[in-house]
C-alpha positions as CSV (number, residue, x, y, z in Angstrom):
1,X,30.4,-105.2,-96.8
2,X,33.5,-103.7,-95.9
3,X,36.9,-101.9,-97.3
4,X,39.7,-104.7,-96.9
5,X,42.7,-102.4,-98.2
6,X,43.7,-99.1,-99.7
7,X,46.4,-97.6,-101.7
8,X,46.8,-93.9,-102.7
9,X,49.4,-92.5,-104.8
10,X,49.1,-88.5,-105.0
11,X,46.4,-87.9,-103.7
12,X,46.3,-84.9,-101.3
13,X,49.5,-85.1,-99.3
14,X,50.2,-88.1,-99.6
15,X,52.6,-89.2,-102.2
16,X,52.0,-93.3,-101.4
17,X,50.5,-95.1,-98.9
18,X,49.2,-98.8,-98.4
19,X,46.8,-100.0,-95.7
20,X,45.1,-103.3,-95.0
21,X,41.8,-102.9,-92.3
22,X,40.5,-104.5,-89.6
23,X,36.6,-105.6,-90.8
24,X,34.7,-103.6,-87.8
25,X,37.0,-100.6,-86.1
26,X,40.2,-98.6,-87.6
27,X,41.5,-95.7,-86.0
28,X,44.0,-92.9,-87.6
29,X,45.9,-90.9,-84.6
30,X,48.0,-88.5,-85.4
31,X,48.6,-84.6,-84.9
32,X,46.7,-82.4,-87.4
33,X,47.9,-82.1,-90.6
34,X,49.7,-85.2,-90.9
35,X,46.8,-86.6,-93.0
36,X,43.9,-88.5,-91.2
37,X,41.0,-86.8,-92.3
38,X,42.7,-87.6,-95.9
39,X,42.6,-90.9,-95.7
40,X,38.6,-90.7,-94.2
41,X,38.4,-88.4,-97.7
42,X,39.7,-90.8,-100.0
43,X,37.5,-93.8,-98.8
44,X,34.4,-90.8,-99.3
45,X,36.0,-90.7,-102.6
46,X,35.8,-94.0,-103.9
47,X,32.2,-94.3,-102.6
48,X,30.6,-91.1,-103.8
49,X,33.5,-90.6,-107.1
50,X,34.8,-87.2,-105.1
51,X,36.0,-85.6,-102.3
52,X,33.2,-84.7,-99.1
53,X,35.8,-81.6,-98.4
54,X,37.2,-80.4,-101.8
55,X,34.5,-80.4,-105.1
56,X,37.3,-79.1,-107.3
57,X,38.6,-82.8,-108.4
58,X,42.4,-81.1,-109.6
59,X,42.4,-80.1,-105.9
60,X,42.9,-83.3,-104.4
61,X,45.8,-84.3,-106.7
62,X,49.1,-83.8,-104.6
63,X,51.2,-80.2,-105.6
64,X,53.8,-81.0,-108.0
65,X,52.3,-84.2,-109.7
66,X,49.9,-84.7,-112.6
67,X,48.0,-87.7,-110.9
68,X,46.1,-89.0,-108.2
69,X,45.3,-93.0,-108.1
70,X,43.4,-94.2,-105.1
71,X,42.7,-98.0,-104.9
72,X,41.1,-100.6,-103.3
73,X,39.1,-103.8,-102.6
74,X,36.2,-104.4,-100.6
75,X,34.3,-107.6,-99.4
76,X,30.4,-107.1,-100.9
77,X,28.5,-110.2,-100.6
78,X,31.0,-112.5,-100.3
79,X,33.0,-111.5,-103.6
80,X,36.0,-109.1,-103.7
81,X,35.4,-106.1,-105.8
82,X,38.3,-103.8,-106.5
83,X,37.4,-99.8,-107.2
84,X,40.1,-97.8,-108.6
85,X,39.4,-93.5,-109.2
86,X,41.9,-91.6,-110.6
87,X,42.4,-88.5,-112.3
88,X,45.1,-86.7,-114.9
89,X,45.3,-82.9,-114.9
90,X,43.5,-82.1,-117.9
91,X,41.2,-85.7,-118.7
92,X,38.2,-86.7,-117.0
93,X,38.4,-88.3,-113.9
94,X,37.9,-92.5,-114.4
95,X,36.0,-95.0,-111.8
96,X,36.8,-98.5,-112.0
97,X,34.6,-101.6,-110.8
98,X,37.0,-104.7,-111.1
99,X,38.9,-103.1,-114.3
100,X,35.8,-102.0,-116.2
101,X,35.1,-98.7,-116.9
102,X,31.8,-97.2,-115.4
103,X,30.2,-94.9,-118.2
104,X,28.5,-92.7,-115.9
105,X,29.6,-92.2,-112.5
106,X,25.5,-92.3,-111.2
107,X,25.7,-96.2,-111.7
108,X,27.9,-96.1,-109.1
109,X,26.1,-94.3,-106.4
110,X,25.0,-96.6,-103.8
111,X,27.3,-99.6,-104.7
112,X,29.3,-98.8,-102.0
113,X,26.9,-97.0,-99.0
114,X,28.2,-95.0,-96.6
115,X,27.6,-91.9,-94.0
116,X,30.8,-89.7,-93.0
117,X,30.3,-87.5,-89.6
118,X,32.6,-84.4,-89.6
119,X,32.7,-81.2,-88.2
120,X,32.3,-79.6,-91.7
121,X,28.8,-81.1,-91.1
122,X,27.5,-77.8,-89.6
123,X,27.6,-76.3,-93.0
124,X,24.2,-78.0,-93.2
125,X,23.1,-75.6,-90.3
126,X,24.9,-72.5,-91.2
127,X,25.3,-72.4,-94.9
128,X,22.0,-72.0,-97.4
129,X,19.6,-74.1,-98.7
130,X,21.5,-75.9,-101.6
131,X,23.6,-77.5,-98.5
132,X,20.6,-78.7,-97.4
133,X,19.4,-80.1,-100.2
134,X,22.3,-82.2,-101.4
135,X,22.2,-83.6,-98.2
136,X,18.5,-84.9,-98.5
137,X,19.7,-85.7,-102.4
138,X,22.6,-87.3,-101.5
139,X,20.7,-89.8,-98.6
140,X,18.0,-90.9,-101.6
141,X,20.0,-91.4,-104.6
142,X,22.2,-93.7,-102.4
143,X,19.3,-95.7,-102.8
144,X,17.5,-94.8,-105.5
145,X,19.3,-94.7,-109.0
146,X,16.3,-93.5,-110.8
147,X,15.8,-90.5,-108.7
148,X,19.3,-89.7,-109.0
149,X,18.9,-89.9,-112.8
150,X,15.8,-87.5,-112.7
151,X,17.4,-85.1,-110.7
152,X,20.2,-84.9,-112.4
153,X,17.9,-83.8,-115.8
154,X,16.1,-81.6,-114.1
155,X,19.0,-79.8,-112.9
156,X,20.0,-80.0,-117.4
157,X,17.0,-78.7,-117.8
158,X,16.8,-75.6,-115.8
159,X,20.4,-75.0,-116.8
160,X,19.0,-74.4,-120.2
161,X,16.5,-72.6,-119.3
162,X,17.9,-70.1,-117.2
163,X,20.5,-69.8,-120.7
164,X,17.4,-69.2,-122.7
165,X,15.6,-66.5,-120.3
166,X,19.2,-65.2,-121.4
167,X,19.1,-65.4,-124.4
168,X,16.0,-63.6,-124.7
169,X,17.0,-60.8,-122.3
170,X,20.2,-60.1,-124.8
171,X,18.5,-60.4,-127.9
172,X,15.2,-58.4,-126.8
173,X,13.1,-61.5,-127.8
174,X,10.9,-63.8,-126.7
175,X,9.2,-67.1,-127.7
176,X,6.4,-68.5,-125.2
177,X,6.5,-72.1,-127.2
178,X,10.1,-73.0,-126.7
179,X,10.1,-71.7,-123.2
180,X,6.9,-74.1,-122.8
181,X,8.8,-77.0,-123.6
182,X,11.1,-76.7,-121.0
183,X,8.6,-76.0,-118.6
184,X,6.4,-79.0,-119.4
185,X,9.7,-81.1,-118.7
186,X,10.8,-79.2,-115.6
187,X,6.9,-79.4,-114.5
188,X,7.2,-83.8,-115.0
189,X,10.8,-84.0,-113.2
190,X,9.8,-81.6,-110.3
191,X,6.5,-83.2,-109.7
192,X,8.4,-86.6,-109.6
193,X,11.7,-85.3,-107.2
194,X,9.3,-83.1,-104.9
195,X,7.0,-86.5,-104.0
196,X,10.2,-88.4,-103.5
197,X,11.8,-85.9,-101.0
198,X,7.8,-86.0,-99.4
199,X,8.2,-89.8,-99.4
200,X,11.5,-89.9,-98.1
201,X,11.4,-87.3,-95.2
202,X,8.0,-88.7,-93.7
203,X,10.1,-91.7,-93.1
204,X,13.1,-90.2,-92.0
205,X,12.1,-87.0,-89.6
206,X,10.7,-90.4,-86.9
207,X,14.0,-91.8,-87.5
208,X,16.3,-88.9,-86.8
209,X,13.8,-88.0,-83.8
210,X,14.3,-90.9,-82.4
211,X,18.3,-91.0,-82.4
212,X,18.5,-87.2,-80.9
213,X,16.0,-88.2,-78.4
214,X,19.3,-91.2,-77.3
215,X,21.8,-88.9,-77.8
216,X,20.2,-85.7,-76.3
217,X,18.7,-88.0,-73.0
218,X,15.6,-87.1,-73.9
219,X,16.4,-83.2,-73.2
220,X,14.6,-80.9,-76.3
221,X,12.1,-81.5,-78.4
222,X,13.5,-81.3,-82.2
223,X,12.2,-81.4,-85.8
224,X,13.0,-81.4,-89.5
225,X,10.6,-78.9,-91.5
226,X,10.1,-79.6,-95.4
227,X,9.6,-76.3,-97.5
228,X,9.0,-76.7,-101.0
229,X,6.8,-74.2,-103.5
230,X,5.1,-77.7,-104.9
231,X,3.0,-77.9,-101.3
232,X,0.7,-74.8,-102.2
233,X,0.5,-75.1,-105.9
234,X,2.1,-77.5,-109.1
235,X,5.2,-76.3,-111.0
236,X,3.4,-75.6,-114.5
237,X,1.3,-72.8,-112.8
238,X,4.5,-71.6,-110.4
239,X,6.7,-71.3,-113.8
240,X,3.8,-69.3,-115.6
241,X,3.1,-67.2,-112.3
242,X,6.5,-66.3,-112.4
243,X,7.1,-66.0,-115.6
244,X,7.8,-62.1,-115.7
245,X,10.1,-62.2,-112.5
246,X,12.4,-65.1,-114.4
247,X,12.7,-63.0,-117.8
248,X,13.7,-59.8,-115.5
249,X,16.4,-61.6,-113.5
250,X,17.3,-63.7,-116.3
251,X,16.9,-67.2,-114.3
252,X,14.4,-69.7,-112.8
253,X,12.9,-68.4,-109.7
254,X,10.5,-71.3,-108.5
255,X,10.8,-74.9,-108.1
256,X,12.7,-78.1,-106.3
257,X,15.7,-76.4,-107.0
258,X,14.7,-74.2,-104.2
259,X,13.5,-76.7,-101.6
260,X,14.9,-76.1,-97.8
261,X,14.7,-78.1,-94.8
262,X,14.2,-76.1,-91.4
263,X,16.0,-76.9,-88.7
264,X,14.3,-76.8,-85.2
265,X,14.6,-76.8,-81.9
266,X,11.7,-76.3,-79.7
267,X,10.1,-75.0,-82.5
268,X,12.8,-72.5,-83.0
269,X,15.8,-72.3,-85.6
270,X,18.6,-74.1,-84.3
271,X,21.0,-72.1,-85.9
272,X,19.8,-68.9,-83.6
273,X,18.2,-70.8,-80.7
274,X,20.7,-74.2,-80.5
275,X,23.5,-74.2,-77.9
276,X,27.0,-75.2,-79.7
277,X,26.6,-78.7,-78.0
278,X,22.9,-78.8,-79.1
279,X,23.7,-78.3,-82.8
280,X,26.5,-80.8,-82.7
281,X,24.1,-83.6,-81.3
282,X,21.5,-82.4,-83.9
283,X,23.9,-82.9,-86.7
284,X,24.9,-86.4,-85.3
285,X,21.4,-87.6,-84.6
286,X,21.0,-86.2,-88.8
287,X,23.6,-88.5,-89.8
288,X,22.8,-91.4,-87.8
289,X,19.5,-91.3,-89.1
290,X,20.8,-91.6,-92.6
291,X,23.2,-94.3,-91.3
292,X,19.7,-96.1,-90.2
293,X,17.8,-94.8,-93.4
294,X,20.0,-96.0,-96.0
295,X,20.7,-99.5,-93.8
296,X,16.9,-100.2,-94.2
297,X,17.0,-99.5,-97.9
298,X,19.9,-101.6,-98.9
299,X,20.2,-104.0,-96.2
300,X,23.4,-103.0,-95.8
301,X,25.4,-101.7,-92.7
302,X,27.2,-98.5,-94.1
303,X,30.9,-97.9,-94.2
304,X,30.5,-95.0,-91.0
305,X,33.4,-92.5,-91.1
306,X,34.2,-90.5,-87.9
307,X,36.2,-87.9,-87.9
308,X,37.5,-85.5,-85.1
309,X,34.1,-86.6,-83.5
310,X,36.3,-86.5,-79.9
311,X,37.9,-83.2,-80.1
312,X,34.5,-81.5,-81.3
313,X,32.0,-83.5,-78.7
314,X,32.0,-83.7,-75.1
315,X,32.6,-86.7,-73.5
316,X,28.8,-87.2,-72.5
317,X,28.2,-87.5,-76.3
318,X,31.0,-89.4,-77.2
319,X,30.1,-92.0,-74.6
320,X,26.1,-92.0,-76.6
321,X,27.8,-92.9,-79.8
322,X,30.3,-95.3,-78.7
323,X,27.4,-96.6,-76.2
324,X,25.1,-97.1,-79.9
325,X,28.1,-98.6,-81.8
326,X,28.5,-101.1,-79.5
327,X,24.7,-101.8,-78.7
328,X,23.6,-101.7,-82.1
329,X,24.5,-103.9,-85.7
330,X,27.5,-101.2,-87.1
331,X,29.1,-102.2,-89.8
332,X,32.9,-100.9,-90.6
333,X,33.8,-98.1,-88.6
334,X,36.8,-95.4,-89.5
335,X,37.7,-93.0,-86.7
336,X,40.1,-89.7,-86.9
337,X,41.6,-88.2,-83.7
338,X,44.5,-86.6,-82.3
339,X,44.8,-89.0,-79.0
340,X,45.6,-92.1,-79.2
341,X,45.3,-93.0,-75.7
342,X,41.5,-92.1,-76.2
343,X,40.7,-93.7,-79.1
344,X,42.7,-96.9,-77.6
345,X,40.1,-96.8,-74.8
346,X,37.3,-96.1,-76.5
347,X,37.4,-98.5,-78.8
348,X,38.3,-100.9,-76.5
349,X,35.0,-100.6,-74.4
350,X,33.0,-101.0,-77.8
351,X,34.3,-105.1,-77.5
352,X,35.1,-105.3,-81.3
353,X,38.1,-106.1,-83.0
354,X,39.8,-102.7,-84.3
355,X,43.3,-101.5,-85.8
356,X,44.8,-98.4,-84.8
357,X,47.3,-96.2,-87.5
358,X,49.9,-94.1,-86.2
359,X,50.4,-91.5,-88.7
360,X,53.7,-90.2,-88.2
361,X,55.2,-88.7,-91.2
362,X,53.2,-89.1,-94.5
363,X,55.8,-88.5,-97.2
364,X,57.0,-91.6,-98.9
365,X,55.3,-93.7,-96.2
């Protein structure tokens, strides 16, 4: 599989632009601002149906205009398969799979795999646990509609809870039978999401091991730590347990929805303990091992998007990935930098065909 052109029309500061690819390496050079990580953002976009930097969708649409249109066509098992997303100030936004509507954007996930390394990766290591999970999330439902769908109920369903623990606390009421209905479904889903996250991080922690132990030479010892309520006791006797806590600060305080993943280095948080360097191989190792998860599961290569991995990496590091890229089966690789001279020669010792973009000036272009 791989992305064969795009076109976006006002979408983040770009007001039109068209770009055919090369099938294995493109490079955007440019100085900052001028719109490379954009581009990298809009290709997120029309895998994952919104932006890996900006949630708010009316965000990405450019200032002044009332629209943004981004699309393109892709090679996937020998057919062509066009994807259009786009989005009106004030509708919902609209996917397209070769001019047909998708009527929830979860069928989607997955169709088009793909891991994105970025500096705004070490929110996973410095913001809290919800980061954390969406990332764990986010690596499964690329391969696994039905858990997508489950956790996507579950999360329904303790939304209306938490508005009936509410409810009670404005009305001075309470009713044990309704709240129990809720709780036998959150219980089901939990049980369900909680074994898949097990599941899935027994097979990925050797994986991501493995690729720090390459990038790292062999230097620290790391690990990935699940933490999850469901370990020590089920989620129907958590929810009663907690019961009185939940009606005092009017919202769910147990469950999946409050899952971590610890991040260690020689048995120490890497957020206190890691070096800058040793967290920025940490996070790449992370992402390569979803690179290598999700390739197993689909049997796929991933679209891989790499951006400003040169200005935030030493050149030791650089030379590991580049040195994998070109050892290993990669699929389509996207690179963002600020040298073109570097990228030029980096790419060029990988011994794959690649295209390189000179972003210049943006508007109109």
């Amino acid at each position: 599989m791989f992305l064969k052109s795009l076109s976006l029309l006002n979408y983040k500061n770009f007001d039109s632009k068209s770009l055919e690819f090369d099938a294995k390496i493109n490079c955007f050079v440019g100085a900052n601002g001028i719109g490379k990580t954009n581009i990298l953002d809009a290709i997120y976009h029309l895998s994952f149906g919104k932006s890996y930097f900006n949630p708010i969708a009316s965000q990405n649409i450019k200032h002044g205009e009332d629209f943004f249109v981004l699309d393109a066509m892709y090679s996937k098992d020998n057919r062509e398969e066009k994807i259009i997303v786009s989005l009106k100030k004030g509708q919902k936004k609209i996917i397209k799979r070769n001019s047909k509507i998708y009527e929830r954007f979860s069928d989607h996930i997955g169709f088009l795999p793909l891991v994105i390394i970025s500096p705004a990766d070490r929110d996973l290591i410095i913001e809290g646990s919800d980061t954390r999970r969406k990332f764990i999330d986010g690596v499964i439902a690329q391969g696994d509609n039905i858990y997508l769908e489950k956790l996507l109920k579950y999360n329904k369903v303790l939304a209306q809870r938490n508005a009936l623990l509410k409810y009670f606390a404005l009305n001075h009421t309470f009713n044990k039978d309704t709240l129990d209905i809720y709780d036998e479904q959150l219980s089901v889903l939990g049980h369900y999401i909680f074994e898949k996250r097990h599941a899935f991080l027994d097979v990925f922690i050797p994986i991501f091991k493995s690729r720090y132990k390459v990038i790292s030479n062999n230097n620290e010892t790391v690990n990935l730590q699940y933490k999850s309520d469901l370990f020590n006791t089920n989620l129907k006797e958590l929810l009663a347990l907690s019961i009185n806590k939940d009606k005092a600060i009017q919202h769910t305080s147990v469950g999946i929805h409050k899952d971590d993943l610890s991040f260690q280095i020689e048995d120490y948080p890497i957020k206190k303990f890691g070096s800058q360097g040793q967290q920025k191989s940490f996070l790449i190792a992370l992402k390569l091992a979803q690179f290598d998860f999700i390739k197993q599961q689909s049997g796929a290569n991933p679209i891989l998007l790499l951006d400003d991995v040169f200005d935030k990496l030493d050149e030791q590091r650089v030379a590991q990935i580049i040195t994998l890229v070109d050892a290993e089966n990669f699929g389509q690789i996207f690179i963002s930098d600020t040298h073109q001279e570097r990228t030029e020669a980096a790419v060029k010792s990988v011994h794959q065909s690649y295209k390189i973009f000179n972003l210049v000036n943006t508007e109109g272009s």
